[in-house]
C-alpha positions as a LaTeX table, in Angstrom:
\begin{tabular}{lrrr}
\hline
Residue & $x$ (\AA) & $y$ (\AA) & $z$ (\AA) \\
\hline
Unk1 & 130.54 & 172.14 & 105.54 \\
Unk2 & 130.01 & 171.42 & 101.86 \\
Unk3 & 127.81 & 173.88 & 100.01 \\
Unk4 & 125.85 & 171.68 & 97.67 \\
Unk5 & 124.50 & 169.07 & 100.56 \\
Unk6 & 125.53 & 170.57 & 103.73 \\
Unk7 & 127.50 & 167.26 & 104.85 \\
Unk8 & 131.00 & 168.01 & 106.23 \\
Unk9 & 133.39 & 168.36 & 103.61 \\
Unk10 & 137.11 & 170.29 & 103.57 \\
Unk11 & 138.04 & 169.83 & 99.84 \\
Unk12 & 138.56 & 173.38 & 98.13 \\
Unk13 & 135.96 & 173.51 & 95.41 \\
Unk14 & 136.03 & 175.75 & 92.15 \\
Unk15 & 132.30 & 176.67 & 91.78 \\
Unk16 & 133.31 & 177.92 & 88.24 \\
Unk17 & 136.30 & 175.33 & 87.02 \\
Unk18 & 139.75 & 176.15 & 86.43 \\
Unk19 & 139.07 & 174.13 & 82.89 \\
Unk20 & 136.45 & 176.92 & 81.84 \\
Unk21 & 138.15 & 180.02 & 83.24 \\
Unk22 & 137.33 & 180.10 & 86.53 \\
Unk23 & 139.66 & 181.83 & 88.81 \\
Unk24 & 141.05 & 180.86 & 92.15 \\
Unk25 & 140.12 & 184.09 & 94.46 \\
Unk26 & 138.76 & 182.43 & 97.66 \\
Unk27 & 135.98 & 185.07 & 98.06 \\
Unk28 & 135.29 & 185.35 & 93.70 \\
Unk29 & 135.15 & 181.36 & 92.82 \\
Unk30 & 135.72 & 178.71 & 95.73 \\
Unk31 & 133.83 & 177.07 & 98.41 \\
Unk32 & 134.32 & 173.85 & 100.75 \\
Unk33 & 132.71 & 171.02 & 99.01 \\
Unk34 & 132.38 & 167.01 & 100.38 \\
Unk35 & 134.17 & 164.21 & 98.10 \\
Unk36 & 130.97 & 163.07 & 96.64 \\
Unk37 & 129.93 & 166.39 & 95.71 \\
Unk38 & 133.03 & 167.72 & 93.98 \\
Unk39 & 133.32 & 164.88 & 92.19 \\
Unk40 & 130.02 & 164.85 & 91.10 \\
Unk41 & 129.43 & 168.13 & 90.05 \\
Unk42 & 132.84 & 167.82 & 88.02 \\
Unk43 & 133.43 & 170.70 & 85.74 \\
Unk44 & 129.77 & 170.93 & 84.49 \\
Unk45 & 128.46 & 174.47 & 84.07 \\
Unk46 & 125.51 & 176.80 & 85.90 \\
Unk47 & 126.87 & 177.69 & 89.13 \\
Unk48 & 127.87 & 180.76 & 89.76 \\
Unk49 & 128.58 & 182.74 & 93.12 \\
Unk50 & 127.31 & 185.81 & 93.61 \\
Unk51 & 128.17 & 189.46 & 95.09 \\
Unk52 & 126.26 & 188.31 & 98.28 \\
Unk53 & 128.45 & 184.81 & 98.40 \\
Unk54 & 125.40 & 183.16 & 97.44 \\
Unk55 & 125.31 & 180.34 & 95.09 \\
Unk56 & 123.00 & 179.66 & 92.68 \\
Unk57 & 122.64 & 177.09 & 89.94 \\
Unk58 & 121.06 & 178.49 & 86.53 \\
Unk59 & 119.88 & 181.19 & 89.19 \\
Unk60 & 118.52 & 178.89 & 91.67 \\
Unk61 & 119.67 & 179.18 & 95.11 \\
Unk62 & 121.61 & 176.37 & 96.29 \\
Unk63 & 121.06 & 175.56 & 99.65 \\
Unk64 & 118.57 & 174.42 & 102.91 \\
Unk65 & 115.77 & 176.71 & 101.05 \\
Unk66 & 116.36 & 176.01 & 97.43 \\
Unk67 & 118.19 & 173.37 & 95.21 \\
Unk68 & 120.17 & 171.09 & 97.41 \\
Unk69 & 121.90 & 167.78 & 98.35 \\
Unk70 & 120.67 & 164.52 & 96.67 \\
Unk71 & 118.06 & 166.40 & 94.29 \\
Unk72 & 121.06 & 168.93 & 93.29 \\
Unk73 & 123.24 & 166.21 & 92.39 \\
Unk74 & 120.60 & 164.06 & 90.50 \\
Unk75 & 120.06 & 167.31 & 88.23 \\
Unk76 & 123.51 & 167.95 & 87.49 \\
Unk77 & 124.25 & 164.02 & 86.92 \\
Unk78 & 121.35 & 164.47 & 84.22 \\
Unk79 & 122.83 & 167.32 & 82.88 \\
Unk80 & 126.30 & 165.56 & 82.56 \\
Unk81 & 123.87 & 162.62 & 80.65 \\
Unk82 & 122.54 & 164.80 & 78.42 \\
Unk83 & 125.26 & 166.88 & 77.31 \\
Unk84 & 127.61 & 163.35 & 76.89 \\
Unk85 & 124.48 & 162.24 & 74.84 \\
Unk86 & 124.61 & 165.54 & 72.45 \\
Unk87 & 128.57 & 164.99 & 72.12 \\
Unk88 & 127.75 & 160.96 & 70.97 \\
Unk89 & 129.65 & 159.74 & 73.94 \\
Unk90 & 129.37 & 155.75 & 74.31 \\
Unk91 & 129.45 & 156.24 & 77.99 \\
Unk92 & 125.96 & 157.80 & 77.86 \\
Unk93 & 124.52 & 154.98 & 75.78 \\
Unk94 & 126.50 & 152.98 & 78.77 \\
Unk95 & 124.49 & 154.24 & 81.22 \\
Unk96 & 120.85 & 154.69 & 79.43 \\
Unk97 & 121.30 & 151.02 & 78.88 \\
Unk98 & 122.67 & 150.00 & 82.56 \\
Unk99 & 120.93 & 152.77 & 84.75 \\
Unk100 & 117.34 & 152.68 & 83.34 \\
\hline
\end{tabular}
């Protein structure tokens, strides 16, 4: 079951990415994400599992009870937007122009 929507998913998942030193201990770093979500959430930053195996974006809980599915995604795609913005990307202007 994936843990950012809670639709069945089986792809292995790197909650902090390989690209920004994440490591691959199953019980430290990865969970079972859905296609949609793992590619979504990309390699963009704020998630972090805890000691419990609880994960949390920028210290929200991630899950039934906190940040989760459809909402989740929609803040993280923003994030992506803004950061591309920041970094003068033309695919941001791309998609303020064609998504507004």
């Amino acid at each position: 079951m994936c843990r950012y929507c809670g639709e069945p998913g089986w792809e292995i998942e790197h909650v902090n990415p390989l690209c920004k030193m994440g490591d691959s201990a199953p019980f430290n770093n990865l969970v079972l994400a859905c296609t949609s979500c793992n590619q979504t959430k990309g390699s963009e930053a704020g998630f972090h599992l805890n000691e419990e195996n609880r994960l949390t974006w920028y210290g929200g809980l991630v899950g039934p009870h906190g940040l989760y599915g459809r909402t989740l995604m929609a803040l993280v795609e923003r994030q992506r937007l803004d950061r591309q913005k920041r970094q003068g990307s033309p695919v941001a202007a791309y998609k303020e122009q064609t998504c507004s």
